[in-house]
N, C-alpha and C positions, 0 to 999 in steps of 0.2 A: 066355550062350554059345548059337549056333545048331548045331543038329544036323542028322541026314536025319530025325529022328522030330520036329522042330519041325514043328506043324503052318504050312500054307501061309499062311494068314491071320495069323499070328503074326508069320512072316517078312517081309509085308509091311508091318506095323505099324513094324517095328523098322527096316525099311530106308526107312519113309517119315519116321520122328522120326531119322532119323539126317540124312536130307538138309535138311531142312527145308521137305519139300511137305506139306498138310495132308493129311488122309487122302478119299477120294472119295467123295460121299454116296449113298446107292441114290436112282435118278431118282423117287421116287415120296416123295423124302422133301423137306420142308419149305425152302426157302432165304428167300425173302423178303416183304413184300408183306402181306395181311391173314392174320393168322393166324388168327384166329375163322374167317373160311371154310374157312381150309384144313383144319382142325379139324371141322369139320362134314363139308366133302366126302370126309376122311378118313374120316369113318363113317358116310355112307352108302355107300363101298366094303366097309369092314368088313359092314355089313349084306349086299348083296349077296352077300359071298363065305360068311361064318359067321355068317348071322342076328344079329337085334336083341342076344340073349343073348353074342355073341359079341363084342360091343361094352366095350371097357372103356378109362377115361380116358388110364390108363398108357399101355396097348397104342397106342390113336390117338398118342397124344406119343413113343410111343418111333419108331414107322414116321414119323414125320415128323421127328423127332431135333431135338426140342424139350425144353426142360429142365422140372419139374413147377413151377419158378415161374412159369416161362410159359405152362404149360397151365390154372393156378389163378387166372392175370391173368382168364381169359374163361369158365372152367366150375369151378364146386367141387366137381361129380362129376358121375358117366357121368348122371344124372338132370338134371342141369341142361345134358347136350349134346341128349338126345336130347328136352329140352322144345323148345331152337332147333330142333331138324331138323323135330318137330312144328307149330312154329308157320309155319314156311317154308314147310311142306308147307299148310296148312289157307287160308293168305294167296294162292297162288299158283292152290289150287283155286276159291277164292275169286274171283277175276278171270277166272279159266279161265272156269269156269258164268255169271259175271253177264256177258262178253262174249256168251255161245251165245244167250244169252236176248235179251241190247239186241239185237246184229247182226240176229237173225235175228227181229226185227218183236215180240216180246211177246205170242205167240198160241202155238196148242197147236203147230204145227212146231216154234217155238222153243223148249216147254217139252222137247219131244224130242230137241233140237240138246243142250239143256243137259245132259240125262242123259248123251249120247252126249258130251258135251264130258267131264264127271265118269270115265266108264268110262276115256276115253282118257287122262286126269290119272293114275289109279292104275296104267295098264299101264306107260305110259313113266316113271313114277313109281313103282316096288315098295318100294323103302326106303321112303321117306319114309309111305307107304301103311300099312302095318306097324306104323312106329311110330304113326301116327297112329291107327287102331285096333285097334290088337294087345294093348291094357289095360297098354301100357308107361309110357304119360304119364298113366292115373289118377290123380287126388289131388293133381297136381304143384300146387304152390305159385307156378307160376308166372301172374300175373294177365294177364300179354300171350298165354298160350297160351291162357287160357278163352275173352279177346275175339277171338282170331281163330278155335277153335273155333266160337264161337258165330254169327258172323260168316259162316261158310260153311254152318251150316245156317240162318241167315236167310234167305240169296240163294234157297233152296230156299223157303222160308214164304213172301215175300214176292211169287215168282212164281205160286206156287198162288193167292194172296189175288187177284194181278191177272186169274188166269182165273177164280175165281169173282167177281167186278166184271163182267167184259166177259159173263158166263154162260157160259162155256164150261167150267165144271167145279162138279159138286154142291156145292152149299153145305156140306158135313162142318165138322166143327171145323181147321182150318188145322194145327195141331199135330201131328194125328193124320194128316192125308194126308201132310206131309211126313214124318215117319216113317215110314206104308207105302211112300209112292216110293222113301224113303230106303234100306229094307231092300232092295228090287227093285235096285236099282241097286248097294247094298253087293254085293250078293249077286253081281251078274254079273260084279263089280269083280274079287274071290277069284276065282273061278272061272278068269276069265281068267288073273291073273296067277298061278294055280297050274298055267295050259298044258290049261287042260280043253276050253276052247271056239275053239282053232284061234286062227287070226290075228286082227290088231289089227279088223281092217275088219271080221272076224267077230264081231266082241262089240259094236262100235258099232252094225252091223246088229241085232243079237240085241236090243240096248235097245232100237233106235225100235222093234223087233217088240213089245214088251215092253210096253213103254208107249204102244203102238197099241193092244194089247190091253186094259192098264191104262184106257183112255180109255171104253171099254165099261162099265168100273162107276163109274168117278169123271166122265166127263165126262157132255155136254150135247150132242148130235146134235142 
C-alpha cells in the first residue's frame, strides 16, 4: 500500500511495474556495445573523481548496472581492471614518444619533442598515469602489462642509444641515462598533473628547458 511517507523513488518503482515500462537507467550507466571498454572507462572516471583506491569492481558494474557475471566475463577483480587500464596507458605512451621521435628527425630536437610528447601523455592522461605509476600494478601477473611496460621504456633506450651512434650524446651506460631522463621527466609529469606548474604549454615548455639543460651533462656540443 502507498502512503504520503512512501518514499518517491519507491512510488515510482511500483507505478513503473504496474504499467509495464522498464524502469529508466542513469545516463552514465551501461546499455550496449563493448562492455570491457565500458568497464575500463568507467574507472578511469572513478579514478578521476575518488582516486585509484576508490576504485572497486562492484562499484564500476553497479554505475554501469551490469550484473557480477558480467563483470567476471572480463576482470576477476579490481587488480586485473586496473592492470587493462595500465597497459592501455603504457601502449598509447608508447606510440605517443616513438612518434615525437620518428616525426621529428631522430636527433636531439626530437629527443626533446619526445619528452614533451611523454609530459603531455600524463597531463591529458592522469588516470591512467596514476595507475601506471602509483605502485598499483606492482607484481601483477599480468604478462601483456610487463611487455607493454617495458616496451615504453625501451622507445626511451633505444632513442638515447641512436644519439650516442650519431655522437650527439656521452657514451654512459644506456640504462642508466634512460632512467635519469626518465626521473626528469617523471618528475615534471607529477608536478603538472598535481597543478604546480601552470598550463599544458607550461610544463612542455619546462621539459625542453629541462632537457636543454639536461644536454649540458649528457650531450656532445
Amino acid at each position: 500500500m502507498l502512503t504520503l511517507s512512501t518514499p518517491a523513488r519507491t512510488i515510482r518503482e511500483v507505478l513503473e511495474k504496474r504499467s509495464g515500462r522498464p524502469r529508466r537507467k542513469r545516463p552514465s550507466q551501461y546499455h550496449h556495445g563493448d562492455l570491457r571498454r565500458a568497464l575500463i572507462e568507467e574507472a578511469l572516471r572513478t579514478i578521476q573523481s575518488d582516486g585509484v583506491r576508490g576504485v572497486t569492481l562492484r562499484g564500476v558494474g553497479e554505475t554501469l548496472g551490469v550484473s557480477r557475471t558480467a563483470l567476471y566475463r572480463h576482470f576477476a577483480d579490481k587488480s586485473a581492471l586496473l592492470a587493462a587500464v595500465a597497459r592501455e596507458g603504457f601502449r598509447t605512451l608508447r606510440l605517443q614518444t616513438l612518434d615525437a621521435w620518428n616525426q621529428g628527425g631522430r636527433d636531439w630536437a626530437a629527443f626533446e619533442s619526445m619528452g614533451a610528447a611523454y609530459v603531455r601523455f600524463a597531463v591529458r592522461n592522469p588516470a591512467h598515469y596514476r595507475v601506471m605509476f602509483g605502485g598499483f600494478v606492482v607484481g601483477s601477473a599480468d604478462p601483456e602489462l610487463d611487455q607493454e611496460g617495458a616496451g615504453a621504456f625501451q622507445a626511451l633506450v633505444d632513442a638515447i642509444v641512436s644519439l650516442q651512434r650519431d655522437g650527439l650524446m656521452r657514451e654512459d651506460e644506456p640504462l642508466q641515462l634512460a632512467r635519469f631522463v626518465w626521473a626528469l621527466v617523471h618528475g615534471v609529469a607529477m608536478l603538472q598533473i598535481d597543478g604546480l606548474l601552470g598550463a599544458e604549454a607550461d610544463a612542455e615548455a619546462f621539459t625542453r628547458f629541462a632537457l636543454e639543460r639536461l644536454r649540458t651533462g649528457t650531450g656532445r656540443n
